[in-house]
C-alpha positions as CSV (number, residue, x, y, z in Angstrom):
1,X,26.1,20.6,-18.2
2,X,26.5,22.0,-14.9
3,X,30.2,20.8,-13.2
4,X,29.7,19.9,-9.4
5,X,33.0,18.2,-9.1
6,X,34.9,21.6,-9.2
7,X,32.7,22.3,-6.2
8,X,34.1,19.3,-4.5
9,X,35.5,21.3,-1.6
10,X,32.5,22.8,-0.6
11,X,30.9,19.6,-0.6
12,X,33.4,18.0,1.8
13,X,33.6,21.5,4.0
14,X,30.2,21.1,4.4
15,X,29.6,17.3,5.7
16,X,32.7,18.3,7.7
17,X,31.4,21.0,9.4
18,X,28.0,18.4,10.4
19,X,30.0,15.5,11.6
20,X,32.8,17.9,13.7
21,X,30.3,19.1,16.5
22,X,28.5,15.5,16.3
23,X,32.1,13.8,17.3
24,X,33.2,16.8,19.9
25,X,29.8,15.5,21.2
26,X,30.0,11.9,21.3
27,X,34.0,12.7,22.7
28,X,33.0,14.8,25.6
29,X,28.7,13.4,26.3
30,X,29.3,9.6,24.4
31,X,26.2,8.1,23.7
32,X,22.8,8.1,25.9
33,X,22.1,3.8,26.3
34,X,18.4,3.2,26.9
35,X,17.6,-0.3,28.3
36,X,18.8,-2.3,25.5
37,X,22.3,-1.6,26.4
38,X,22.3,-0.9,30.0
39,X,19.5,-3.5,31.6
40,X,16.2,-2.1,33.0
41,X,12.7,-2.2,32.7
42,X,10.2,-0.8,30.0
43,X,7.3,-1.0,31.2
44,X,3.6,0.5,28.9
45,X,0.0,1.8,31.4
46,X,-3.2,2.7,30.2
47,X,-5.3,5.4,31.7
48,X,-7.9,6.7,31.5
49,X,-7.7,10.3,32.6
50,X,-4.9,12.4,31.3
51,X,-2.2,11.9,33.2
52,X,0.9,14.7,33.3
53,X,4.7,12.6,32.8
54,X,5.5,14.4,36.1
55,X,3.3,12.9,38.0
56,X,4.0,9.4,37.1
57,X,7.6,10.5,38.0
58,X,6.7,11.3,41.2
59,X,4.4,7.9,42.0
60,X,7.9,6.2,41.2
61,X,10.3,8.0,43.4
62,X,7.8,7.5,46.3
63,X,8.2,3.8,45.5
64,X,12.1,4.6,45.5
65,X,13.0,4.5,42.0
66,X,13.5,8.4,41.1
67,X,15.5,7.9,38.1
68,X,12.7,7.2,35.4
69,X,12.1,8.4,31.9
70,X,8.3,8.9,31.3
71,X,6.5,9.6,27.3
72,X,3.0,9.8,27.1
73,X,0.7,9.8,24.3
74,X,-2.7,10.7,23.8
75,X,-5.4,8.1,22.8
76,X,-9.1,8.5,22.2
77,X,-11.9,9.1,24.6
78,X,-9.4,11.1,26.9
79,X,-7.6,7.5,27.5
80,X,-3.8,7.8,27.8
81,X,-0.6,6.0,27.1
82,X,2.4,5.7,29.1
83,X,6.0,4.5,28.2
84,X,8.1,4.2,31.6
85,X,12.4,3.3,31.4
86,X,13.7,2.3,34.6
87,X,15.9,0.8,36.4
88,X,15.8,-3.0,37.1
89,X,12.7,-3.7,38.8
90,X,11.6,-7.5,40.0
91,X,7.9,-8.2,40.1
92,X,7.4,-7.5,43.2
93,X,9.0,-3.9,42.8
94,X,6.3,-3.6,39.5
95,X,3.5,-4.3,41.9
96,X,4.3,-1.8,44.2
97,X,4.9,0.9,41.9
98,X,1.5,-0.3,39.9
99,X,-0.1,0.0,43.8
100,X,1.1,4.0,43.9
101,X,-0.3,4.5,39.8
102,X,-3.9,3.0,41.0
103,X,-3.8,5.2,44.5
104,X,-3.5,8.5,42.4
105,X,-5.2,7.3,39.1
106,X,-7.7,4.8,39.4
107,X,-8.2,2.8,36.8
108,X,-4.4,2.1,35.3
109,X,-4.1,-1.3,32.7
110,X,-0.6,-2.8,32.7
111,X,0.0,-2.4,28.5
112,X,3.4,-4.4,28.6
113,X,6.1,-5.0,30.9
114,X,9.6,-6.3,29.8
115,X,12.5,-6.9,31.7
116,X,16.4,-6.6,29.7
117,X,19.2,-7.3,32.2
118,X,22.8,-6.4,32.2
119,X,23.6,-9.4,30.8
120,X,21.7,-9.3,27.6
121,X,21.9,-5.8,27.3
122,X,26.4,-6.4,26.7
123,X,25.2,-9.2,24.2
124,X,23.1,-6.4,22.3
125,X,26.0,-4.2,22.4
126,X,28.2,-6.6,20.7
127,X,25.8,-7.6,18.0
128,X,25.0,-4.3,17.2
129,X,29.1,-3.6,16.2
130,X,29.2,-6.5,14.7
131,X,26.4,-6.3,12.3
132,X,27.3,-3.0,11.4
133,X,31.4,-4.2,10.4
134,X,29.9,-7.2,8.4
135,X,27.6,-5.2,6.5
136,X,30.0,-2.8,5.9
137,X,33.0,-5.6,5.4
138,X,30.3,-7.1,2.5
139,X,29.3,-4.5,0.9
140,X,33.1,-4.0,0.6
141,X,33.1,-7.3,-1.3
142,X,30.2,-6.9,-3.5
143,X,30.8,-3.7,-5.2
144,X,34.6,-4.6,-5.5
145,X,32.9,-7.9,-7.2
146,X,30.6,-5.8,-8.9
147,X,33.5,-3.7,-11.0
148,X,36.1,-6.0,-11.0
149,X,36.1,-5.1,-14.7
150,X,36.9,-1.6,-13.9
151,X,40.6,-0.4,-13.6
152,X,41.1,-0.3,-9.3
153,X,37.1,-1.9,-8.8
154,X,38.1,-1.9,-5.2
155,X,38.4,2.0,-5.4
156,X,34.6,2.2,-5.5
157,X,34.1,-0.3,-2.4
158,X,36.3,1.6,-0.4
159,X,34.3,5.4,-1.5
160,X,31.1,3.7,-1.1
161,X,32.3,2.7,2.5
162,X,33.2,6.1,3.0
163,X,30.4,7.5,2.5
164,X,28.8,4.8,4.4
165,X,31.1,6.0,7.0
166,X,29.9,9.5,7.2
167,X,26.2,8.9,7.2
168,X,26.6,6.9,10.1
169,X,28.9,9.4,11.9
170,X,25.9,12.1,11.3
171,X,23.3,9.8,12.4
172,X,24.9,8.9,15.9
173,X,26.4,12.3,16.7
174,X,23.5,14.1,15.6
175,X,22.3,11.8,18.3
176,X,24.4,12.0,20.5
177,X,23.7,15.9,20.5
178,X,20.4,15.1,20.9
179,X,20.5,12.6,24.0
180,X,22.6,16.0,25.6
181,X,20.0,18.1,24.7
182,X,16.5,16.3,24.4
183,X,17.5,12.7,26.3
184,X,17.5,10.6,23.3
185,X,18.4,7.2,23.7
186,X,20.4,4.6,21.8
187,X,18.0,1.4,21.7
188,X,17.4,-1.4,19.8
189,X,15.1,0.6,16.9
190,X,18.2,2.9,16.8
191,X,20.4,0.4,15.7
192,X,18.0,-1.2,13.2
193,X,17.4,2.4,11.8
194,X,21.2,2.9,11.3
195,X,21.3,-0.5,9.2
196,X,18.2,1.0,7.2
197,X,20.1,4.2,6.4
198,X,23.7,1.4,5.6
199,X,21.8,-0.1,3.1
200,X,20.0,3.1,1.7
201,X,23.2,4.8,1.3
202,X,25.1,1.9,-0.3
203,X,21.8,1.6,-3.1
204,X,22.0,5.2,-3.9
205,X,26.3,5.2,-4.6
206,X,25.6,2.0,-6.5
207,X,24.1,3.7,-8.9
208,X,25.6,6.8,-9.2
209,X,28.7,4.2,-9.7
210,X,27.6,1.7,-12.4
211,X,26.5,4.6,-14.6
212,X,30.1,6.2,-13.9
213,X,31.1,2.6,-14.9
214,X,29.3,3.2,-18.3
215,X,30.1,6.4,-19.1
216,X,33.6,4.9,-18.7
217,X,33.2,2.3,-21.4
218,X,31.2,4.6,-23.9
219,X,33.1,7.9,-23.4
220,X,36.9,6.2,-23.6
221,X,38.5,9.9,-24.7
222,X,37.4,12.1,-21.9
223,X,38.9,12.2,-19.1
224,X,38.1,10.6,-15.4
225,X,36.8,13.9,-13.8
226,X,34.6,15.2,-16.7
227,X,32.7,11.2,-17.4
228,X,32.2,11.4,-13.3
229,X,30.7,14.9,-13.3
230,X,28.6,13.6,-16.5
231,X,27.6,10.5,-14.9
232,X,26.5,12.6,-11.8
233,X,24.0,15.0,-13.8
234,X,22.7,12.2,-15.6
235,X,21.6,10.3,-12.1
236,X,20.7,13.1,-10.3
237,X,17.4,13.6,-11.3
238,X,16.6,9.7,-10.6
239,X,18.3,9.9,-7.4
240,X,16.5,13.2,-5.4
241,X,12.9,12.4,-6.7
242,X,13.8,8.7,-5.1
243,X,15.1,9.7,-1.9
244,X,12.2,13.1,-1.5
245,X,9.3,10.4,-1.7
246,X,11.0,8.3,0.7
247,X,12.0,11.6,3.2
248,X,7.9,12.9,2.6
249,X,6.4,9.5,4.3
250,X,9.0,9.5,7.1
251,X,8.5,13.4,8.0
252,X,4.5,12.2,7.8
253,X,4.9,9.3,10.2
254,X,7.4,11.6,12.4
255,X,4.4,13.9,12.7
256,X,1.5,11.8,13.2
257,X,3.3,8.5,14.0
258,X,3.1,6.6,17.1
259,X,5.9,7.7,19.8
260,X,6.9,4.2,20.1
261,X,8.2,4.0,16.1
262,X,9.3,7.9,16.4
263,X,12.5,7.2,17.2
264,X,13.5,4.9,14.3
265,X,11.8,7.3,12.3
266,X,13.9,10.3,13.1
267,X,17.0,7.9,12.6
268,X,15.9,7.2,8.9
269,X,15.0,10.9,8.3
270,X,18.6,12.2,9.3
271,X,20.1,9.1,7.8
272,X,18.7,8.8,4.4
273,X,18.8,12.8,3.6
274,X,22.2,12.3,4.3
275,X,23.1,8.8,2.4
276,X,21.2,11.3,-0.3
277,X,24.2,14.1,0.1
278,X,27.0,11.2,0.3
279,X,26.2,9.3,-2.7
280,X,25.9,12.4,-5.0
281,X,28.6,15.1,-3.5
282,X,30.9,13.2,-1.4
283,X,31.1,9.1,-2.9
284,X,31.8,10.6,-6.6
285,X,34.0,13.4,-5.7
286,X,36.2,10.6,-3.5
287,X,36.6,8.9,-7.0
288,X,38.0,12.2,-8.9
289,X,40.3,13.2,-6.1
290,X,41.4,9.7,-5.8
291,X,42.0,9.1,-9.3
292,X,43.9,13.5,-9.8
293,X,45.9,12.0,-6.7
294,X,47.4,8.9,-8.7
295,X,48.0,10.9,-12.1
296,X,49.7,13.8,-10.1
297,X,52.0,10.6,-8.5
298,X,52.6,9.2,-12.1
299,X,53.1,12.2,-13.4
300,X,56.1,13.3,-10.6
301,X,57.6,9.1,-11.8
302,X,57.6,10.1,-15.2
303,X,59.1,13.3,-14.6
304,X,62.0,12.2,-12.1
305,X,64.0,10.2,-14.7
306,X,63.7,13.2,-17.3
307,X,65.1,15.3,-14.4
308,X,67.9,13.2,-13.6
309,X,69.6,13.0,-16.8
310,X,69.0,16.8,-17.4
């Protein structure tokens, strides 16, 4: 039986050296808010003539508004989507700019137009922490509950928060990255997509955990690291074939997917390939160098007496 947990090092060097750049990143660039966060307008046009993003650009900074993000997507017939983030802009300000869009295009169909100010945008903000600490605080709770017949149950809740941890440190500074490099933004479907890949990432550990807590009851004479290691092999299998036919419809709908779902679709990808790595090389190999860490301390107890009398 193969033994990963003496390649535990490599596995921790290597999530370490994906979630180093993606903090320097969010240290020095932070995070790219889309309108969510930072108020604006999101505004959606029809048209029918293919239209060039940098031309809607320019229809906008003639109406005064220059700093606007423009994603097109083509529809049938020649017809053509447009998704426009701006600033704050009140209906009369939509009108004018909508004036400019039928000037140069002709025909132009207002898709959806919807409005987020400053106000709500904080409120989304706050939520957005705050459902990510109580899902994180609970499933804290449950797996603690869930192995409370286990010596230290509340060892796996804190690993499995762990790796939480990292997946979602990979998720937003990948992103972060990418907001430097291709203007990604943090919106609502981002955050949603992060809770997705919270929950994926617990489900996988969980299980990789209750067969570690089998192993533990069955195999009573071998020792913490080799039942892990055991326990890891055994779920392996189960666990990549899982997560592989979940990453092949994602990478489909990130290739031939709408652009408005594209974002929360790169968020899972990124996330759940690496809930996938945390739950088998990083959650499991916590546990063993937790576990060598306390017999090396009860060892150096034992030992202190022995010396003291010698």
């Amino acid at each position: 039986m193969a033994n990963l947990m003496a390649k535990r090092n490599w596995f921790f060097a290597l999530s370490a050296l994906i979630i180093i750049p993606g903090v320097i990143s969010l240290c020095i660039f932070h995070l790219k808010l889309g309108i969510d966060f930072t108020g604006g307008s999101l505004l959606q046009y029809g048209f029918t003539q293919q239209v060039q993003p940098a031309e809607i650009q320019q229809v906008f900074a003639t109406a005064g508004f220059p700093d606007v993000e423009v994603q097109t997507t083509v529809g049938q017939q020649g017809s053509q989507s447009a998704i426009v983030r701006a600033p704050l802009l009140d209906v009369n300000q939509i009108e004018q700019v909508e004036t400019g869009l039928k000037a140069k295009f002709g025909n132009v169909t207002r898709e959806s137009a919807d409005t987020v100010g400053p106000l709500i945008g904080q409120q989304t903000t706050r939520y957005a922490i705050i459902a990510v600490l109580a899902a994180s605080a609970i499933i804290l709770l449950y797996i603690w509950w869930a192995f409370r017949r286990l010596d230290k149950p509340w060892r796996y809740g804190t690993c499995a928060i762990v790796a939480l941890l990292h997946d979602v440190l990979v998720v937003v500074g990948l992103w972060s990255i990418f907001g430097e490099v291709f203007g990604f933004q943090v919106d609502a479907l981002f955050v949603t997509g992060v809770l997705t890949v919270v929950g994926f990432s617990v489900h996988d550990t969980v299980v990789v955990f209750d067969r570690i807590r089998e192993n533990l009851i069955k195999r009573a004479g071998a020792t913490f690291e080799t039942t892990v290691n055991n326990s890891l092999v055994q779920t392996l299998a189960r666990s990549l074939n899982t997560s592989l036919t979940v990453l092949f419809t994602l990478l489909a709908l990130a290739l031939f997917g709408g652009v408005t779902i594209r974002t929360f679709v790169l968020v899972l990808l990124i996330g759940i390939a690496s809930g996938t790595y945390s739950s088998i090389f990083n959650a499991s190999a916590l546990l063993v160098v937790w576990e060598n860490w306390d017999q090396s301390k009860r060892q150096q107890r034992r030992a202190a007496p022995r010396l003291a009398t010698a």
